[in-house]
PDBQT receptor file of N, H, CA, C and O in Angstrom, charges set to zero:
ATOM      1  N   UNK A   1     114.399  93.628  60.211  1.00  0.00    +0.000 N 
ATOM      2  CA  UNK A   1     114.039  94.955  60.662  1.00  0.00    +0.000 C 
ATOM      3  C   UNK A   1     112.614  94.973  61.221  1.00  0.00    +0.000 C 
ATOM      4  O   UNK A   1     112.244  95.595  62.217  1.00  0.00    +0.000 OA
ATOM      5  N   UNK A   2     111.793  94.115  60.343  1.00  0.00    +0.000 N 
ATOM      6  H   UNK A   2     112.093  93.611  59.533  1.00  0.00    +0.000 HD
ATOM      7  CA  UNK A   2     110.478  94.074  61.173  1.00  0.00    +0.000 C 
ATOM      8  C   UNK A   2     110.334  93.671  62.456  1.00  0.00    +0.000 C 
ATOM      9  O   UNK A   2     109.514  93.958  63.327  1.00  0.00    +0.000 OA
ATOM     10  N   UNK A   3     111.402  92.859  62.414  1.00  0.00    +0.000 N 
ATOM     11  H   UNK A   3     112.069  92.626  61.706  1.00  0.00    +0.000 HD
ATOM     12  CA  UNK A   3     110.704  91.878  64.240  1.00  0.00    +0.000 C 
ATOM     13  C   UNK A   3     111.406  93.052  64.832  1.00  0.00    +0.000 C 
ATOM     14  O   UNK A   3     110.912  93.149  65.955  1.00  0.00    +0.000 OA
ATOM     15  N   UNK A   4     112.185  93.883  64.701  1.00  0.00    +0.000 N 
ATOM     16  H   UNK A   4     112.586  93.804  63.788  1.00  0.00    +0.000 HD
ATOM     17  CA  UNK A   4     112.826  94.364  65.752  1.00  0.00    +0.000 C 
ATOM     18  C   UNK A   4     111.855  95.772  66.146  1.00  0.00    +0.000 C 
ATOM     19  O   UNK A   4     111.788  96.194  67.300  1.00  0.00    +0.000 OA
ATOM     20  N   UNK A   5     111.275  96.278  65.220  1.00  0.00    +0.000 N 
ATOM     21  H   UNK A   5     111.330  95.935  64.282  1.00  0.00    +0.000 HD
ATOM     22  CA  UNK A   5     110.058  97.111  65.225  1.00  0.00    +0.000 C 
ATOM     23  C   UNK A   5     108.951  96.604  66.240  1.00  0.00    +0.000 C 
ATOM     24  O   UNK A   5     108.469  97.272  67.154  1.00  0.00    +0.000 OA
ATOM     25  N   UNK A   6     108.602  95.131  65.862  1.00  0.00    +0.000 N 
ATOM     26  H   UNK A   6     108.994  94.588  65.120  1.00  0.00    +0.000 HD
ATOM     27  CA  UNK A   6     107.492  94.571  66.521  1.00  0.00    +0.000 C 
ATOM     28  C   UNK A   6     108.072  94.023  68.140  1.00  0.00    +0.000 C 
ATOM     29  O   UNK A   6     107.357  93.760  69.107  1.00  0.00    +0.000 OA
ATOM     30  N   UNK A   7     109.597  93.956  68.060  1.00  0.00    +0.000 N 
ATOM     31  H   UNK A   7     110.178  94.169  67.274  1.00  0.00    +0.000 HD
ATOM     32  CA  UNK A   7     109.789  94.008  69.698  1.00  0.00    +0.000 C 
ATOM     33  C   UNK A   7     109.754  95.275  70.199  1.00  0.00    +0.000 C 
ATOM     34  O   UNK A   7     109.094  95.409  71.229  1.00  0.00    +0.000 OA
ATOM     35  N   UNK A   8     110.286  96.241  69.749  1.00  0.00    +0.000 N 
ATOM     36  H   UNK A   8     110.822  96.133  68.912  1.00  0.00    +0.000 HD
ATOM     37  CA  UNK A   8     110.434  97.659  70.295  1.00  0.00    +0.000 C 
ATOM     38  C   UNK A   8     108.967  97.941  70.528  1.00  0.00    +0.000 C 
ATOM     39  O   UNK A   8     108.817  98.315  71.691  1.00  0.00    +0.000 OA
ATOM     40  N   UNK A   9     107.729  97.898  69.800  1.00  0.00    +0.000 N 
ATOM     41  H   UNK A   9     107.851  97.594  68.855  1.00  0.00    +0.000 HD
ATOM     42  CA  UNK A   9     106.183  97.906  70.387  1.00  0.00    +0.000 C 
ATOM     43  C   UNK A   9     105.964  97.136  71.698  1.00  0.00    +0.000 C 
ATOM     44  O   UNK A   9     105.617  97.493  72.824  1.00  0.00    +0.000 OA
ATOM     45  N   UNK A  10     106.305  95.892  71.124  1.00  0.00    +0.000 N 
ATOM     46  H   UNK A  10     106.587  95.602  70.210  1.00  0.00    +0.000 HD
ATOM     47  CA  UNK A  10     105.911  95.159  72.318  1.00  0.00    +0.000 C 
ATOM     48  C   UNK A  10     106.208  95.586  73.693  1.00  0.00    +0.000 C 
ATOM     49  O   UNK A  10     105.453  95.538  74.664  1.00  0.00    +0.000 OA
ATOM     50  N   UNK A  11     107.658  96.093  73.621  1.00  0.00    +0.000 N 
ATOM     51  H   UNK A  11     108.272  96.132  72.832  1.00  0.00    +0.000 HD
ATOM     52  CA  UNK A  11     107.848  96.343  74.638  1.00  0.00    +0.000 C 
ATOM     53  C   UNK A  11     107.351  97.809  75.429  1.00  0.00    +0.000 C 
ATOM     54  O   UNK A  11     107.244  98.004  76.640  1.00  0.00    +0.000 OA
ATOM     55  N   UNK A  12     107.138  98.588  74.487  1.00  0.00    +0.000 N 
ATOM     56  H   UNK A  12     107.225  98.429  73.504  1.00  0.00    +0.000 HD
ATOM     57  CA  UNK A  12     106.511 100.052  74.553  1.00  0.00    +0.000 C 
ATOM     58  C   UNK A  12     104.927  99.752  75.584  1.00  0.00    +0.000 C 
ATOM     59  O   UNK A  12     104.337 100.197  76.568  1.00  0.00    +0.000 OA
ATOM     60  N   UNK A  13     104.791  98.367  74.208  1.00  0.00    +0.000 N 
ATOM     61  H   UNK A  13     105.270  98.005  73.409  1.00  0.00    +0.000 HD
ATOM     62  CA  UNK A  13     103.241  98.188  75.312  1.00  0.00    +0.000 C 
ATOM     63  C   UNK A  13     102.783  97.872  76.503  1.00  0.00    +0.000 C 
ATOM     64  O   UNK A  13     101.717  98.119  77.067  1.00  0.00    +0.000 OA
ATOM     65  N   UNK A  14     104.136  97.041  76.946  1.00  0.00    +0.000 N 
ATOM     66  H   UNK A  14     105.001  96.840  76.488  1.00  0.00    +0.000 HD
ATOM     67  CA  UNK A  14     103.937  96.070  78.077  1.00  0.00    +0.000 C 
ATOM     68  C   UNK A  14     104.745  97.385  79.105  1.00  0.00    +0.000 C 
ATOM     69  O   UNK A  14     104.834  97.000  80.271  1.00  0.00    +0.000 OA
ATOM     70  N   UNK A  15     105.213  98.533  78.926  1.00  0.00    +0.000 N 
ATOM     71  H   UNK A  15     105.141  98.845  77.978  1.00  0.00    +0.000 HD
ATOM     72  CA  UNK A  15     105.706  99.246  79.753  1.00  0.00    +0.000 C 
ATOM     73  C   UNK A  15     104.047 100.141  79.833  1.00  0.00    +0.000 C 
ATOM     74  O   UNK A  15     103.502 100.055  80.934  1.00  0.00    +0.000 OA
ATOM     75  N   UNK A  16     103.494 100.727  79.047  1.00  0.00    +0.000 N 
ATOM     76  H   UNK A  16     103.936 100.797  78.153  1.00  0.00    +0.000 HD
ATOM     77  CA  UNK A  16     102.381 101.173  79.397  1.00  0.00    +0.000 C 
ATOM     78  C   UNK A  16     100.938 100.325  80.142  1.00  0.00    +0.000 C 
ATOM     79  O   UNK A  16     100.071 100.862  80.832  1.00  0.00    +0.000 OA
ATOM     80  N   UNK A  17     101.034  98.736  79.713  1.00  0.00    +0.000 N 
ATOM     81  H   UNK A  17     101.738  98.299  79.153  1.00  0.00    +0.000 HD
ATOM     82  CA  UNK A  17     100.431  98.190  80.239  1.00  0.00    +0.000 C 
ATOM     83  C   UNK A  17     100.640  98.525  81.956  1.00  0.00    +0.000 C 
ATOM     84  O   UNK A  17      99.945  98.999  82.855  1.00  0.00    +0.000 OA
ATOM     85  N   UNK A  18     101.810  98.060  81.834  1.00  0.00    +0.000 N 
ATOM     86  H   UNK A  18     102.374  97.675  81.104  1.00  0.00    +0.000 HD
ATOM     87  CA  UNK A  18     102.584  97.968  83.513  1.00  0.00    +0.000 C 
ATOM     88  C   UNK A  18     101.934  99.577  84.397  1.00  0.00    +0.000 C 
ATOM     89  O   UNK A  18     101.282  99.898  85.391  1.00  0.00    +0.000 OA
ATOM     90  N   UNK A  19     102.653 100.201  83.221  1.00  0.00    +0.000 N 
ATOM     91  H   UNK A  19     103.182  99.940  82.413  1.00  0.00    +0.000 HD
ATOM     92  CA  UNK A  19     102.058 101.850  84.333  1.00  0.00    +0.000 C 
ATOM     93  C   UNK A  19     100.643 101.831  84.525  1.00  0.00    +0.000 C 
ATOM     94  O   UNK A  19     100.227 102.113  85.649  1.00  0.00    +0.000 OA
ATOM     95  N   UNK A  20      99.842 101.549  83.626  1.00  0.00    +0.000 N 
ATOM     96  H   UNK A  20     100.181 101.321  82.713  1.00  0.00    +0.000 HD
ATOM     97  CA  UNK A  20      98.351 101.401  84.256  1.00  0.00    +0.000 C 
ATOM     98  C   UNK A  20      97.739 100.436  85.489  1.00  0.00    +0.000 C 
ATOM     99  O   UNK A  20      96.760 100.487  86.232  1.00  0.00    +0.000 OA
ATOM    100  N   UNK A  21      98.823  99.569  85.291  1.00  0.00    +0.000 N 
ATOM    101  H   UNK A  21      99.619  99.528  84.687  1.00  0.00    +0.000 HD
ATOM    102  CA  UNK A  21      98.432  98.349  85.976  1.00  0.00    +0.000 C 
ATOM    103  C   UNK A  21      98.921  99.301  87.899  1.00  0.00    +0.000 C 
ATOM    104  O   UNK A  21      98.299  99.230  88.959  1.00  0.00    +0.000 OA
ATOM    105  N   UNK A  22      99.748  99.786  87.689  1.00  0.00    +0.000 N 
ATOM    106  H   UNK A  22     100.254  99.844  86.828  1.00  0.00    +0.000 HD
ATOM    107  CA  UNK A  22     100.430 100.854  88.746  1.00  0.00    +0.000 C 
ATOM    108  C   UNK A  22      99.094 101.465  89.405  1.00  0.00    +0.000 C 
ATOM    109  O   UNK A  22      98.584 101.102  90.465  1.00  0.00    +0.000 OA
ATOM    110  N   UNK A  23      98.520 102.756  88.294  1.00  0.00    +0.000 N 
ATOM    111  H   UNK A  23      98.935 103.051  87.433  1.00  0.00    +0.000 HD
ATOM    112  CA  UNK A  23      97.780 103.335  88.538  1.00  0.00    +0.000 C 
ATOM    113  C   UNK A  23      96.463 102.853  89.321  1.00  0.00    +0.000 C 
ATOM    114  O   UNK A  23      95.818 103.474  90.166  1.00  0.00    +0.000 OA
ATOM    115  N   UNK A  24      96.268 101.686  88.848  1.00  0.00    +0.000 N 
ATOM    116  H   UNK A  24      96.792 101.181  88.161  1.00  0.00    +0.000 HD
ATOM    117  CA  UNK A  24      94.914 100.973  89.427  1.00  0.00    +0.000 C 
ATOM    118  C   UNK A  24      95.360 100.639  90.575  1.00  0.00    +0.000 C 
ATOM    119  O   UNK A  24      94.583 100.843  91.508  1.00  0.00    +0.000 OA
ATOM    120  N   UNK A  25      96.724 100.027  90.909  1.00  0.00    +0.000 N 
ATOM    121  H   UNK A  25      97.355  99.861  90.151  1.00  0.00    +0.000 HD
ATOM    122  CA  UNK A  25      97.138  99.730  92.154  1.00  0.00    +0.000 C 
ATOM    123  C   UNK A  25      96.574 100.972  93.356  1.00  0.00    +0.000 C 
ATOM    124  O   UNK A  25      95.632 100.992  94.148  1.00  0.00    +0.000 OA
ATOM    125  N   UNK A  26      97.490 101.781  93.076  1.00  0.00    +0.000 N 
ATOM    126  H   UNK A  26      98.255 101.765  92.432  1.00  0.00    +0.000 HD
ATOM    127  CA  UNK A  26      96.888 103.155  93.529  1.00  0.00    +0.000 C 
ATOM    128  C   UNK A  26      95.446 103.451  93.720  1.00  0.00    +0.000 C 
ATOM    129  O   UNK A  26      95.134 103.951  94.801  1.00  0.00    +0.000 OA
ATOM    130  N   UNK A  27      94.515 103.221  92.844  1.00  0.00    +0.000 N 
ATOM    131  H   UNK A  27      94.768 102.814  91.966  1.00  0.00    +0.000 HD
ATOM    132  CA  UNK A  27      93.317 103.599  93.024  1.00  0.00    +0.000 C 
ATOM    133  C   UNK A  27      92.495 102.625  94.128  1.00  0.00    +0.000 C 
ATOM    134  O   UNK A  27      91.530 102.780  94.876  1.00  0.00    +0.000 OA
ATOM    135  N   UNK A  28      93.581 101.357  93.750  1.00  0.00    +0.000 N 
ATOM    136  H   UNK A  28      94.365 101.231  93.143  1.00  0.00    +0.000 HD
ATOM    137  CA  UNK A  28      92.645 100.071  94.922  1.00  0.00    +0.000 C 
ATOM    138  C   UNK A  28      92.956 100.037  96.344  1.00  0.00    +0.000 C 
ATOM    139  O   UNK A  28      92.196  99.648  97.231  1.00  0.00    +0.000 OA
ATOM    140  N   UNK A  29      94.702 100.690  96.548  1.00  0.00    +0.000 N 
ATOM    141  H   UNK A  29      95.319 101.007  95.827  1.00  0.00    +0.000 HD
ATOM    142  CA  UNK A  29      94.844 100.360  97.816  1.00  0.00    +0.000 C 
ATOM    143  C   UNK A  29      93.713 102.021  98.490  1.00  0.00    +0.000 C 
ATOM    144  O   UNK A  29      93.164 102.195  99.578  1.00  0.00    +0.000 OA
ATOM    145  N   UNK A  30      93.769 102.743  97.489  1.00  0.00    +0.000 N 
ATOM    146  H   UNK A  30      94.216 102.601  96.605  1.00  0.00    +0.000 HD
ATOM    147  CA  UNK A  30      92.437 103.835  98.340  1.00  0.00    +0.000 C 
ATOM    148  C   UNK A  30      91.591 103.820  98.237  1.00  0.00    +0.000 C 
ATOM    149  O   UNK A  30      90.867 104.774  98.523  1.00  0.00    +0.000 OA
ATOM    150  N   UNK A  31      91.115 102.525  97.682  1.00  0.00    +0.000 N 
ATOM    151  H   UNK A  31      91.703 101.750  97.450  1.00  0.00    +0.000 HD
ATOM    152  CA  UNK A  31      89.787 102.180  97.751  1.00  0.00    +0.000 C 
ATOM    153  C   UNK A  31      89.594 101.257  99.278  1.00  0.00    +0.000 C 
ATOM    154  O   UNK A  31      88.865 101.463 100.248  1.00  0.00    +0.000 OA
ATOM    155  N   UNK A  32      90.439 100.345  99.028  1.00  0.00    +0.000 N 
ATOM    156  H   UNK A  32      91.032 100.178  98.240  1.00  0.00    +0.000 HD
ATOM    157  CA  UNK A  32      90.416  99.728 100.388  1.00  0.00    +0.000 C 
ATOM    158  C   UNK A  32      90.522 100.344 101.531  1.00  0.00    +0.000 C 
ATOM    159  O   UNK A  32      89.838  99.974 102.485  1.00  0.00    +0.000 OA
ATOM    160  N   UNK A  33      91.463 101.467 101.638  1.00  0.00    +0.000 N 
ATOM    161  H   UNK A  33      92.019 101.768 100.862  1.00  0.00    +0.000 HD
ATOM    162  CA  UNK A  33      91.751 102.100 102.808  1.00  0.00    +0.000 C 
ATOM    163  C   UNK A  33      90.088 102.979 103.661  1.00  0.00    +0.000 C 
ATOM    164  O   UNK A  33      89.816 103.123 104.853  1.00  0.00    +0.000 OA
ATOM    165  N   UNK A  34      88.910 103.603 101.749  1.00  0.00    +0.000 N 
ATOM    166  H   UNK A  34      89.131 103.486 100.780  1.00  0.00    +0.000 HD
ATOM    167  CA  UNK A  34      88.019 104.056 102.346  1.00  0.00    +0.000 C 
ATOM    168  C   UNK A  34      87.494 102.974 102.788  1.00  0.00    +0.000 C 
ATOM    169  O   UNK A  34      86.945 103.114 103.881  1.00  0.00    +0.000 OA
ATOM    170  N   UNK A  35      87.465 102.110 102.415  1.00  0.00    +0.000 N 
ATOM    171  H   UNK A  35      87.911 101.996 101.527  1.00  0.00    +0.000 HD
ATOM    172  CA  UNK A  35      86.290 100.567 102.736  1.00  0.00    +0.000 C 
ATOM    173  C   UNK A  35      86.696 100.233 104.256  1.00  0.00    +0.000 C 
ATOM    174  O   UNK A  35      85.881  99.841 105.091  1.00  0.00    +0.000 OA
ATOM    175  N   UNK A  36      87.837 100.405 104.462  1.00  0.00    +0.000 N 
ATOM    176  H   UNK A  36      88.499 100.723 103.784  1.00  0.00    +0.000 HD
ATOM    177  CA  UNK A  36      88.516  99.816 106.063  1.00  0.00    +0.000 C 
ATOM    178  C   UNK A  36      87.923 100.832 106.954  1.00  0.00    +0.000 C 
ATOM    179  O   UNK A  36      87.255 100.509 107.937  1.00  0.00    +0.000 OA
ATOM    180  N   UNK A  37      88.201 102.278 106.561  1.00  0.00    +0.000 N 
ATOM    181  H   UNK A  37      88.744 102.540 105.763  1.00  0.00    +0.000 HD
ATOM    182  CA  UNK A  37      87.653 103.346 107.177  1.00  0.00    +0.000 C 
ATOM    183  C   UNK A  37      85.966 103.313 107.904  1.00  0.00    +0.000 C 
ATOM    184  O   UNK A  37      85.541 103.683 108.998  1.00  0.00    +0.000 OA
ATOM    185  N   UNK A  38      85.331 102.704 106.742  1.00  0.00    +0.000 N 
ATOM    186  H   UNK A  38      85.677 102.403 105.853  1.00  0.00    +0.000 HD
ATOM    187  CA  UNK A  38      83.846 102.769 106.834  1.00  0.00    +0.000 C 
ATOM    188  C   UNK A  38      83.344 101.343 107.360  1.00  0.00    +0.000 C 
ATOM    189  O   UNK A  38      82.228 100.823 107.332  1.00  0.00    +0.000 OA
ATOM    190  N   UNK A  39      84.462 100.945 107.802  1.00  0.00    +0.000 N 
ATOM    191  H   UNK A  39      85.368 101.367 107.824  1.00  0.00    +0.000 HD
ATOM    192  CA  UNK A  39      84.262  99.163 108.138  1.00  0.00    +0.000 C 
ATOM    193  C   UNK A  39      83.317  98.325 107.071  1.00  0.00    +0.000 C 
ATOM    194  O   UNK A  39      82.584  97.414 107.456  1.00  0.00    +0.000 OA
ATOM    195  N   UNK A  40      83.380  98.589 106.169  1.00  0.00    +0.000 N 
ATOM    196  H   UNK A  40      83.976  99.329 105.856  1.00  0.00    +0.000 HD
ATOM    197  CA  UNK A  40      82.570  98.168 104.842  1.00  0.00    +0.000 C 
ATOM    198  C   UNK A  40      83.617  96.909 104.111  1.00  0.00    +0.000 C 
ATOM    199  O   UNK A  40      84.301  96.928 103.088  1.00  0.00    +0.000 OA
ATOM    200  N   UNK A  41      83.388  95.894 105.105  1.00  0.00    +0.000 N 
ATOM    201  H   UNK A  41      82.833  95.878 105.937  1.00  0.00    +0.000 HD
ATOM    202  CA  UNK A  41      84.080  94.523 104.701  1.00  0.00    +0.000 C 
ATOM    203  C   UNK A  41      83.955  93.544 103.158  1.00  0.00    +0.000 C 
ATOM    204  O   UNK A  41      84.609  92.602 102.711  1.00  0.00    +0.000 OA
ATOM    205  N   UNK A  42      82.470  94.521 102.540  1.00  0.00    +0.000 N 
ATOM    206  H   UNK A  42      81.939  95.286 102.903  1.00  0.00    +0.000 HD
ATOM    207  CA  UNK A  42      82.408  93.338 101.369  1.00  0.00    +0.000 C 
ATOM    208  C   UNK A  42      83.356  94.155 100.554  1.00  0.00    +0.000 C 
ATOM    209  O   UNK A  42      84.083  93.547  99.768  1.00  0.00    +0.000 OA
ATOM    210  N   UNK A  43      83.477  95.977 100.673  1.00  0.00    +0.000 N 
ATOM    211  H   UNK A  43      82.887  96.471 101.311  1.00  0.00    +0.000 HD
ATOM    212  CA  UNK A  43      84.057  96.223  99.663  1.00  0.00    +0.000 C 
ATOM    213  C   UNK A  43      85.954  96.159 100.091  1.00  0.00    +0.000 C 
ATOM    214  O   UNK A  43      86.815  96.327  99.228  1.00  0.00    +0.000 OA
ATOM    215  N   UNK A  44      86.186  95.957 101.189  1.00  0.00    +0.000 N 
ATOM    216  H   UNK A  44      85.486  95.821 101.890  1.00  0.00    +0.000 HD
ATOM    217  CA  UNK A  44      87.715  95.841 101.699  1.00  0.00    +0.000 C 
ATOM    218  C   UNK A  44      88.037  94.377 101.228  1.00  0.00    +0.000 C 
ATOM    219  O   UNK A  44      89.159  93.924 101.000  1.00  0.00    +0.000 OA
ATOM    220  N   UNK A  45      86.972  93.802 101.138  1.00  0.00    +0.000 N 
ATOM    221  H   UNK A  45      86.061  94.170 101.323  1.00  0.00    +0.000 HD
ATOM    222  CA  UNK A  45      87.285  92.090 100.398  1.00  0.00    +0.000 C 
ATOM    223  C   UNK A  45      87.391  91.975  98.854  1.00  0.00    +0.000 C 
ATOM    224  O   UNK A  45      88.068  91.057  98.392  1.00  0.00    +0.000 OA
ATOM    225  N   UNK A  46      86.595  93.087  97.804  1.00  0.00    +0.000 N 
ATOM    226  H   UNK A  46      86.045  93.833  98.180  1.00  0.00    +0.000 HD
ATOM    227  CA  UNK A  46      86.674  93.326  96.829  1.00  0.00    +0.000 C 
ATOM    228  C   UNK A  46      87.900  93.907  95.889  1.00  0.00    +0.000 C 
ATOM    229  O   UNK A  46      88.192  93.670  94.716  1.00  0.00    +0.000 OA
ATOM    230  N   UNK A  47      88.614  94.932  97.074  1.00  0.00    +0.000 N 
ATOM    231  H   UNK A  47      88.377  95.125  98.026  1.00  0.00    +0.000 HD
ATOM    232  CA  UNK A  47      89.422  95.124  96.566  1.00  0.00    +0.000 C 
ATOM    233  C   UNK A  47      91.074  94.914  96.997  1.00  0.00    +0.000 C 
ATOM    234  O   UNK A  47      92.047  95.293  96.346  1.00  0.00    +0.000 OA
ATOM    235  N   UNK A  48      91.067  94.208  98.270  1.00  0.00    +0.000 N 
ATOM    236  H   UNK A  48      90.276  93.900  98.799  1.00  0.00    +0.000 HD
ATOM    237  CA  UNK A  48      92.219  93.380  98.402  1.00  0.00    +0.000 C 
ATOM    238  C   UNK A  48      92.009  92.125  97.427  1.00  0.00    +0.000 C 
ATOM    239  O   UNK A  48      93.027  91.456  97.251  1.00  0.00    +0.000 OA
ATOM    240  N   UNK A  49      90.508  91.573  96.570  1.00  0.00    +0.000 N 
ATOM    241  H   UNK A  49      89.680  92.116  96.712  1.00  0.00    +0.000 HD
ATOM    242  CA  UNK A  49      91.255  90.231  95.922  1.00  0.00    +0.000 C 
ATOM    243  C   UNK A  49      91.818  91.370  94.430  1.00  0.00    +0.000 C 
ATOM    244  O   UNK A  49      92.808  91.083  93.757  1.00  0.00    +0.000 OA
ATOM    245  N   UNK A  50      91.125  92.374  94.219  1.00  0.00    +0.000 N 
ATOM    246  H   UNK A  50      90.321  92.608  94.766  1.00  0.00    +0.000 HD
ATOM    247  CA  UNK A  50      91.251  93.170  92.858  1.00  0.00    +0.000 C 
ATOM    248  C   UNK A  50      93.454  93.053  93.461  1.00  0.00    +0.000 C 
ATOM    249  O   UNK A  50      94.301  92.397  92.854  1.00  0.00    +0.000 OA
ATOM    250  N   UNK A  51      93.624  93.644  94.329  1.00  0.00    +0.000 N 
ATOM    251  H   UNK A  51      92.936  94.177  94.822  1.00  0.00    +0.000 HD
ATOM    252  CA  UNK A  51      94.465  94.022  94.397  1.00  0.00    +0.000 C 
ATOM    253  C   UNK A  51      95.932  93.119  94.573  1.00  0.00    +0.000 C 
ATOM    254  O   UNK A  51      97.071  93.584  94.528  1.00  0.00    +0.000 OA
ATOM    255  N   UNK A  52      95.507  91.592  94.801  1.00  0.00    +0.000 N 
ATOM    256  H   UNK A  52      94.581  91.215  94.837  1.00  0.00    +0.000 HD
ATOM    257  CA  UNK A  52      95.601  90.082  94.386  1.00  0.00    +0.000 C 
ATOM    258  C   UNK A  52      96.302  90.079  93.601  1.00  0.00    +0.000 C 
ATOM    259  O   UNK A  52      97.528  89.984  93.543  1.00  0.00    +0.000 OA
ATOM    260  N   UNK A  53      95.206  90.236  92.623  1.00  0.00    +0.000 N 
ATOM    261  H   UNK A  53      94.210  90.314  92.670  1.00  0.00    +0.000 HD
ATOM    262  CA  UNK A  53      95.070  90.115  90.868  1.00  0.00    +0.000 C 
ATOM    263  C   UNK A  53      96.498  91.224  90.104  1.00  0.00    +0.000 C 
ATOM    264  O   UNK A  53      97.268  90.900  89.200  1.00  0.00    +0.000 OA
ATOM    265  N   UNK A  54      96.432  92.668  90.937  1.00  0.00    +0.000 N 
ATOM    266  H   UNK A  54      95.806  92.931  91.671  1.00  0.00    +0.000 HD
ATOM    267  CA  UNK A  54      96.949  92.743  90.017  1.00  0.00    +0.000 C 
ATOM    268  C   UNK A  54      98.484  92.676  90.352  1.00  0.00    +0.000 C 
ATOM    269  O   UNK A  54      99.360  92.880  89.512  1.00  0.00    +0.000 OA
ATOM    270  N   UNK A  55      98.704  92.377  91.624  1.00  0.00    +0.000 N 
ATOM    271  H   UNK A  55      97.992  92.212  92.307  1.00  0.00    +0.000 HD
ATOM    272  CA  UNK A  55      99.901  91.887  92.187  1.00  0.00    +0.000 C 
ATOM    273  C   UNK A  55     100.448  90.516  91.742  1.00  0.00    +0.000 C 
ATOM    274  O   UNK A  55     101.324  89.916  92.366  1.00  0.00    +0.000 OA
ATOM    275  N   UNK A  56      99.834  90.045  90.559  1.00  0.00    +0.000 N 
ATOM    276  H   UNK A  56      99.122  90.532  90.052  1.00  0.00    +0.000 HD
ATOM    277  CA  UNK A  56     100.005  88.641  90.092  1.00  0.00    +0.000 C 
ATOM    278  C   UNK A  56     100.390  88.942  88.737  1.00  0.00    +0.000 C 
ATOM    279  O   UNK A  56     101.274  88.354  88.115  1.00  0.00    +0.000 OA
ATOM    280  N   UNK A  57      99.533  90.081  88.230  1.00  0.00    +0.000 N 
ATOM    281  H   UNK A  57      98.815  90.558  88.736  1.00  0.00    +0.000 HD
ATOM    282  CA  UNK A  57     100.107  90.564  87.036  1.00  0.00    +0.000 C 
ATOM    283  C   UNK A  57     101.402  91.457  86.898  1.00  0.00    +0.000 C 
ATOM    284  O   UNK A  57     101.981  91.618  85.824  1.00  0.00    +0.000 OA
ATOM    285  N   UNK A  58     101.728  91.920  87.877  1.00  0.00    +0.000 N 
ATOM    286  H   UNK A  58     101.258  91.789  88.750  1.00  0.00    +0.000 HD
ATOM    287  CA  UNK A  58     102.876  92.811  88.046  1.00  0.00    +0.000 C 
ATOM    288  C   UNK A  58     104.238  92.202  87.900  1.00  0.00    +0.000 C 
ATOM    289  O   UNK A  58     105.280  92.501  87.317  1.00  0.00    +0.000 OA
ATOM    290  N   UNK A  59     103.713  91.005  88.840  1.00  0.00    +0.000 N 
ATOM    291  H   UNK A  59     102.867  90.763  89.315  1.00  0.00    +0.000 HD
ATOM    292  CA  UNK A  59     104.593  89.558  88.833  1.00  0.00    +0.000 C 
ATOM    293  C   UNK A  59     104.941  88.803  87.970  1.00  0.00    +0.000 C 
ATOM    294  O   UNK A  59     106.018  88.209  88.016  1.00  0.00    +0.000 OA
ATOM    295  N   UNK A  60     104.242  88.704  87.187  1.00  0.00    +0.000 N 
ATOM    296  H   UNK A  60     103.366  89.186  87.150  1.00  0.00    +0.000 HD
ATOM    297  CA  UNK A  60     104.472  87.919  85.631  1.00  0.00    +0.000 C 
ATOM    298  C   UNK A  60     105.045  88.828  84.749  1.00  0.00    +0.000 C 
ATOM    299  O   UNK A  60     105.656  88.207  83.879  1.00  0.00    +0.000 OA
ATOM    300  N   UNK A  61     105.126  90.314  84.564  1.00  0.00    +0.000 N 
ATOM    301  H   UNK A  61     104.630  90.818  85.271  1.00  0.00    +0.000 HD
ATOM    302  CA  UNK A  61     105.592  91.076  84.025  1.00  0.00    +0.000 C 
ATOM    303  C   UNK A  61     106.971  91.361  84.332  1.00  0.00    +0.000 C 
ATOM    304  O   UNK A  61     107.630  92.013  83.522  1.00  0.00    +0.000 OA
ATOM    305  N   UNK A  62     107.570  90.880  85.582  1.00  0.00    +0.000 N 
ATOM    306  H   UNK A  62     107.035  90.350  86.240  1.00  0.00    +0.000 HD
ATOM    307  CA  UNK A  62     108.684  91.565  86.285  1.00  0.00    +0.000 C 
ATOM    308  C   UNK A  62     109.027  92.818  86.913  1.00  0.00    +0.000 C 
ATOM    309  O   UNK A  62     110.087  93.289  87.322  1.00  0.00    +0.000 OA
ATOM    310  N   UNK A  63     107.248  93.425  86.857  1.00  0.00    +0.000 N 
ATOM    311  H   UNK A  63     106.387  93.042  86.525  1.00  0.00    +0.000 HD
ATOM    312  CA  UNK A  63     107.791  94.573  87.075  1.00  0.00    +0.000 C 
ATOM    313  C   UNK A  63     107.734  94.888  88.417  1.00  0.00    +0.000 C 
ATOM    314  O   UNK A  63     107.399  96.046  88.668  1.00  0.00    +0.000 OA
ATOM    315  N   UNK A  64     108.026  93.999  89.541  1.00  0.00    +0.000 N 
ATOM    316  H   UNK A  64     108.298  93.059  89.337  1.00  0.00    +0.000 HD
ATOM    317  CA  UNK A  64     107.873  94.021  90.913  1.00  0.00    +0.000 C 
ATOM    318  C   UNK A  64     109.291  94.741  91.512  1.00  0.00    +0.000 C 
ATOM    319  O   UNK A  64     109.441  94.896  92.724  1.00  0.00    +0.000 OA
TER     320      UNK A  64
């Protein structure tokens, strides 16, 4: 009964992990979009690698 408790978390967590991981998505591709806007290349480079990253984590999660 315990492990099945400690999967049902796990999995609770890794679904909230995932939605945050979402949310930041969101916040980076409009971050980039102002950075492209303002031709401000170090920060359009900052957050296409942020946005890399978390396209790698999304990926390992399955939640693509």
């Amino acid at each position: 009964m315990k492990q099945m408790i400690q999967i049902i978390r796990k999995a609770e967590i890794e679904k909230e992990y995932i939605n945050v991981l979402k949310l930041e998505l969101d916040y980076e591709l409009a971050s980039l979009f102002d950075a492209l806007q303002q031709k401000d290349s170090r920060e359009a480079d900052k957050s296409k690698k942020r946005l890399h990253e978390i396209y790698v984590e999304l990926e390992a999660l399955h939640a693509l």
